[in-house]
VOPAGU-2260 file (C-alpha; in pm, 1 decimal, decimal comma):
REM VOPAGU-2260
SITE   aa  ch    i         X         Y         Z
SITE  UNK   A    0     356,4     496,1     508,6
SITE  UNK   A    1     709,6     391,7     369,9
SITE  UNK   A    2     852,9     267,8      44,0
SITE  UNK   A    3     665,6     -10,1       6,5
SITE  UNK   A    4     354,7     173,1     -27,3
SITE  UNK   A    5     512,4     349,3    -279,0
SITE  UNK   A    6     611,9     108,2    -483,3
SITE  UNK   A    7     265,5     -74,9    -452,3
SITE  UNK   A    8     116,3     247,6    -570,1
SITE  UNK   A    9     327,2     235,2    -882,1
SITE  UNK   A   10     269,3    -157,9    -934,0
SITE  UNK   A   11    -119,6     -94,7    -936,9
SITE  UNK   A   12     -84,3     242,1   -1136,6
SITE  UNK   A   13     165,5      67,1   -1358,4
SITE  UNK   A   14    -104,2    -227,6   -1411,5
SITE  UNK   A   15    -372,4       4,1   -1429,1
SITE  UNK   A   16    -220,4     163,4   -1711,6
SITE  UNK   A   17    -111,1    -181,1   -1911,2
SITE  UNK   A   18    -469,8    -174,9   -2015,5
SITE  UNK   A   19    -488,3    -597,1   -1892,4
SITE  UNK   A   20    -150,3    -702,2   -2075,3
SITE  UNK   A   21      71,4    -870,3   -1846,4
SITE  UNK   A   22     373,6    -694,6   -1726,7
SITE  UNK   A   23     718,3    -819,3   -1575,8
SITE  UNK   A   24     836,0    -751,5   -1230,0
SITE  UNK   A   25    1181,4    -645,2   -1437,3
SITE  UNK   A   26    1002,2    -398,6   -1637,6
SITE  UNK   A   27     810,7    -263,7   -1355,8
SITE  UNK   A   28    1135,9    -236,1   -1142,4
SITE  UNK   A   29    1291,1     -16,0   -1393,7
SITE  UNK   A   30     988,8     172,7   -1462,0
SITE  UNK   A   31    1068,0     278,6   -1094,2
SITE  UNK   A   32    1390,8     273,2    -990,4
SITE  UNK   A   33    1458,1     -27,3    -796,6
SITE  UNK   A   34    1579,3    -364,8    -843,2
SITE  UNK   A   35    1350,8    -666,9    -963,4
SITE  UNK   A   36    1418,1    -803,8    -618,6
SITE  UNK   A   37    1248,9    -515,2    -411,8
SITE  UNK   A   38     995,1    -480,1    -635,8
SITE  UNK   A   39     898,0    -855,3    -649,0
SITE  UNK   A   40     860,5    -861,4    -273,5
SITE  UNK   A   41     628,7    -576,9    -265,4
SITE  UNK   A   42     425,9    -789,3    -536,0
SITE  UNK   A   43     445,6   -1101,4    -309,6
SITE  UNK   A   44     203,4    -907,0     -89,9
SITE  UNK   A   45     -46,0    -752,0    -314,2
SITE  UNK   A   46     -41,0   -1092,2    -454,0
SITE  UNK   A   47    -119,2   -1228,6    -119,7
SITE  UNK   A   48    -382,4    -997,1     -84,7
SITE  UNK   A   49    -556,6   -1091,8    -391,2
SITE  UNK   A   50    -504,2    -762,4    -579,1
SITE  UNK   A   51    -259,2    -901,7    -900,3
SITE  UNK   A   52    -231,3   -1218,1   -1022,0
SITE  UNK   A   53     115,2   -1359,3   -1115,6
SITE  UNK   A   54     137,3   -1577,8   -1409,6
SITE  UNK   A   55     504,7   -1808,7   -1478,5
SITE  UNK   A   56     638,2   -1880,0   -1783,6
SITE  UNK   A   57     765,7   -1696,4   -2068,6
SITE  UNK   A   58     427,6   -1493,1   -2186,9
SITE  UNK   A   59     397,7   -1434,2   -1801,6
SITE  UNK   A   60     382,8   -1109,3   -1580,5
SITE  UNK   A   61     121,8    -969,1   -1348,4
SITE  UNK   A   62    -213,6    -806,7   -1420,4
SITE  UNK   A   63    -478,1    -652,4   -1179,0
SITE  UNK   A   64    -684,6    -915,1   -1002,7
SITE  UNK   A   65    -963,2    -709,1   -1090,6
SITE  UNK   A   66   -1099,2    -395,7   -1228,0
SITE  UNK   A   67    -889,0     -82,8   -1140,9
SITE  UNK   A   68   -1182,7     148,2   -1028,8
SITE  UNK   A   69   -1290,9    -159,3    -757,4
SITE  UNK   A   70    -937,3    -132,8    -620,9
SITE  UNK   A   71    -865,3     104,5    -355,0
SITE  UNK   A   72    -598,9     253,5    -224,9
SITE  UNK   A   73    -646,3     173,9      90,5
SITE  UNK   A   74    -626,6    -210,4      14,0
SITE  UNK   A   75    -289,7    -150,5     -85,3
SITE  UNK   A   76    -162,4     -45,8     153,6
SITE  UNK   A   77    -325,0    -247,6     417,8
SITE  UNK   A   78    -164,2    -542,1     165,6
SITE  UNK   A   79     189,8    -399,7     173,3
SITE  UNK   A   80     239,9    -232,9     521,7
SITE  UNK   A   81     326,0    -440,7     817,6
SITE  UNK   A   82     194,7    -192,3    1061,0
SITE  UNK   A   83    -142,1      -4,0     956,0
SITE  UNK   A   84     -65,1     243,8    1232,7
SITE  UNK   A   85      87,5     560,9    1066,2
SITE  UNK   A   86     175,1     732,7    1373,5
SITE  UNK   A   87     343,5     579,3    1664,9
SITE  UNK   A   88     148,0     716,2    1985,2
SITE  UNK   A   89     206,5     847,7    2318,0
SITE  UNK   A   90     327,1     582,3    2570,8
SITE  UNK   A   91     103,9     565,5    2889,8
SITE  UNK   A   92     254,3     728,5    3205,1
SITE  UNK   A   93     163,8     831,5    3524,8
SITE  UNK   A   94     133,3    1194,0    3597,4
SITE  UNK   A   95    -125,3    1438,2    3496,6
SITE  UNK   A   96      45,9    1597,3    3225,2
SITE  UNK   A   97     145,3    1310,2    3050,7
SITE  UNK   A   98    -200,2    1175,3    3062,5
SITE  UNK   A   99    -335,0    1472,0    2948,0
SITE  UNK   A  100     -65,9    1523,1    2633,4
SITE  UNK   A  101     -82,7    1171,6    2586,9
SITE  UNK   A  102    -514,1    1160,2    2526,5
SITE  UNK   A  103    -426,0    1505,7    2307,2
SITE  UNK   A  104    -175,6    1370,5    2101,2
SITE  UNK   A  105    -307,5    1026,3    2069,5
SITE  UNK   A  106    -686,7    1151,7    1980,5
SITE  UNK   A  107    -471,4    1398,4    1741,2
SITE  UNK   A  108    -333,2    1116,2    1562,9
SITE  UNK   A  109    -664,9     867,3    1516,8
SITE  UNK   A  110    -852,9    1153,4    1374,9
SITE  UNK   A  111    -579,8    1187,3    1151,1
SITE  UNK   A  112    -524,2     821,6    1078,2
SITE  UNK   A  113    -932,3     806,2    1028,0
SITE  UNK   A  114    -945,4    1054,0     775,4
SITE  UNK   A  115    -609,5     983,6     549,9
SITE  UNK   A  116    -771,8     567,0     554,2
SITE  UNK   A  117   -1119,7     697,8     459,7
SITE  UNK   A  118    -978,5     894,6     173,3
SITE  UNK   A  119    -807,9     622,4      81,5
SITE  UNK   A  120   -1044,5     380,0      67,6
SITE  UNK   A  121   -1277,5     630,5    -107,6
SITE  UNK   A  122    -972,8     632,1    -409,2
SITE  UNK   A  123    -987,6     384,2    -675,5
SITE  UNK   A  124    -629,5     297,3    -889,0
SITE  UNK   A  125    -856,7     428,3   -1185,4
């Protein structure tokens, strides 16, 4: 997870909470803390993935692409995360021990990866 899930999170929550009116990426970005810029490339993505929809113009902003409770959190941050991996894993060596460590750790870290994904996906931005 990094900053851009963060700031996802608080694009859809922000949405969520606009009740449907459209909202600007300038307003969002001070909502949170960052620059227009950073924010509007986060956006870009969850755009991408079909989860806002950007309208131009001067009565323009972004609004959910569809209902908060059939958005999960998951989608997000598939959408904004280059690498769905959360934890790096164990390189593959030779020698017993590192074999050994390495199935540990790595096992370790899918079960953890399988249940943090399944509660997200079983979280809704409602």
């Amino acid at each position: 997870m990094n900053l851009d899930y963060t700031i996802g999170l608080h694009i859809v929550g922000f949405l969520c909470s606009n009740n449907g009116l459209p909202a600007t990426s300038v307003i969002m970005a001070k909502s949170f803390g960052t620059s227009p810029v950073v924010l509007r490339r986060v956006l870009s993505k969850l755009n991408q993935a079909g989860l806002v929809e950007t309208k131009r113009g001067a009565n323009g902003g972004c609004v959910l692409s569809r209902p908060a409770n059939q958005i999960n959190l998951r989608e997000v941050y598939e959408a904004v995360c280059i690498n769905t991996q959360l934890f790096a894993r164990h390189p593959e060596n030779d020698g017993v021990v590192s074999e050994v460590l390495g199935d540990y750790i790595n096992g370790f870290y899918e079960q953890a990866e399988t249940t943090l994904l399944a509660h997200l996906q079983a979280t809704t931005v409602a």
